[in-house]
C-alpha positions as CSV (number, residue, x, y, z in Angstrom):
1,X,-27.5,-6.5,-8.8
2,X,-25.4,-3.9,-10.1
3,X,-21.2,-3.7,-8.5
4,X,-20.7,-1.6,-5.5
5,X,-18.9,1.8,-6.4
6,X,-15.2,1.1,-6.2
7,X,-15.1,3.0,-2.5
8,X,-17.0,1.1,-1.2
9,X,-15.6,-2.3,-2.4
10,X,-13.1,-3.2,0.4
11,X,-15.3,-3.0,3.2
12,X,-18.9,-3.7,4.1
13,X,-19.4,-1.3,6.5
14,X,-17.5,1.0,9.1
15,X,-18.1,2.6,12.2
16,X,-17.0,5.0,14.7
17,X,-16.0,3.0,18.1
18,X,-14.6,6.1,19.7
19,X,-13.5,10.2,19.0
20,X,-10.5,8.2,17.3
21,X,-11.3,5.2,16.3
22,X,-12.7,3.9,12.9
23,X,-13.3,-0.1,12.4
24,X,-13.5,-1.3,9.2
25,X,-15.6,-4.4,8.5
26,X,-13.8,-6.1,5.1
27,X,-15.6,-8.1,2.5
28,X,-15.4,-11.5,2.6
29,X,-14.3,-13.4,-0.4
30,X,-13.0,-9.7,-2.3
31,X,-9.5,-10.6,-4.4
32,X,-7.1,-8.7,-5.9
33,X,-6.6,-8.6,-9.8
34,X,-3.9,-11.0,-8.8
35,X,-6.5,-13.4,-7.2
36,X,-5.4,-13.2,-3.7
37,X,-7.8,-12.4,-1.3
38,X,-8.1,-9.2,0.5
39,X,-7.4,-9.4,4.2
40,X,-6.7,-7.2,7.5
41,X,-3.0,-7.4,6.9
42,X,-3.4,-6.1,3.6
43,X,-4.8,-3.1,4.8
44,X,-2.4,-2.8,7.7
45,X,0.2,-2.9,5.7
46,X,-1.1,-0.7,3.2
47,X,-1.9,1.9,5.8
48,X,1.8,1.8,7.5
49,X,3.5,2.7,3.9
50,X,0.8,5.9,3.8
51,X,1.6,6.5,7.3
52,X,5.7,6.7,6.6
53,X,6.5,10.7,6.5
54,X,9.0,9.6,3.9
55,X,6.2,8.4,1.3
56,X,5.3,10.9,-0.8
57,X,1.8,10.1,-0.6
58,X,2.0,10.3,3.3
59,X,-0.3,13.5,3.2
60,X,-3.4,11.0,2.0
61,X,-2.8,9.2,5.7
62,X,-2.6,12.6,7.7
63,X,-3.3,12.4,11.1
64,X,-3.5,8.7,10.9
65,X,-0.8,7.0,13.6
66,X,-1.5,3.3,12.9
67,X,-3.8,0.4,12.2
68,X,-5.0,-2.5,13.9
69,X,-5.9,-5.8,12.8
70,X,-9.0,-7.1,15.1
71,X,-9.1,-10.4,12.6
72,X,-8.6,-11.5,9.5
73,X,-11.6,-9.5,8.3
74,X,-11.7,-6.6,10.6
75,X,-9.1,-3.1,11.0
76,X,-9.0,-0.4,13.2
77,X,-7.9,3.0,11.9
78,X,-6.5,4.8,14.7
79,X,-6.1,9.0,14.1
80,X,-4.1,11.2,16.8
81,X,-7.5,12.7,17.4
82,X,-10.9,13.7,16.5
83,X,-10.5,13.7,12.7
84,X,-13.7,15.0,10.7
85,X,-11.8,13.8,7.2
86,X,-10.9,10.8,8.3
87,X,-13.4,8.7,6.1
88,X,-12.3,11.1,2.7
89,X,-8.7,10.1,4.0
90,X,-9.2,6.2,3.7
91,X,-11.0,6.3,0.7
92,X,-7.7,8.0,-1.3
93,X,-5.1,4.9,0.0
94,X,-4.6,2.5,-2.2
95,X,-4.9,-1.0,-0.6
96,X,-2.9,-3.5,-2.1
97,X,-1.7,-7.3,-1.3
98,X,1.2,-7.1,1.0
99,X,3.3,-9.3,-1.2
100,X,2.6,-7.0,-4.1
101,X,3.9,-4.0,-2.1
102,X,6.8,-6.1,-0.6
103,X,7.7,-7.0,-4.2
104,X,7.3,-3.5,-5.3
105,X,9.5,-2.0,-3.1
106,X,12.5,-4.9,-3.8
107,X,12.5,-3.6,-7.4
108,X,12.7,0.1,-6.6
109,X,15.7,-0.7,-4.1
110,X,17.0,-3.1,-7.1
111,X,16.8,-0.5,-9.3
112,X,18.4,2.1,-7.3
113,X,21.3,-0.1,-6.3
114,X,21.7,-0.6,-10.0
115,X,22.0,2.9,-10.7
116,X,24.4,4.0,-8.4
């Protein structure tokens, strides 16, 4: 059996609970190139740096205001309101492990201290 297309990788199905609600469903047993396994927090926090007005890839989160972890295996994606692109939205955030962002984000503040 052939590899699911990258999109749909992450998650084994979604749905609509409500007008502004989306609830993700993750893949069991999915890992990062890093070998850690993908997990609800990884996508929370994933989501919250897109949601950030000061990230400069905020506009791929518009209209998103947060995300919920149900379990280890299950997200909701809250929007401010009906949003028809939310799904095309999703798809263009990159999720990656938390501790890879976290670690991420001590070398650019490293690096700026540096500089200055």
């Amino acid at each position: 059996m052939a590899d699911p297309p990258a999109s749909e990788r992450g998650a084994e199905r979604w749905e609509n609970v409500n007008p502004t609600t989306w609830r993700f469903f993750l893949r069991k047993n999915v890992k990062f190139s890093n070998g850690e396994e993908l997990d609800a927090e990884d996508v929370r926090y994933s989501f919250e740096t897109y949601i950030d007005p000061t990230n400069r890839r905020a506009t791929f989160a518009k209209g998103i205001t947060k995300v919920e972890v149900r379990d280890k295996h299950t997200v909701d994606v809250i929007t401010e309101g009906p949003l028809a692109s939310a799904l095309f939205n999703v798809v263009r955030c990159y999720i990656l492990p938390k501790t890879t962002r976290e670690a991420a984000q001590i070398q650019t503040m490293q690096r700026t201290i540096a500089m200055t």
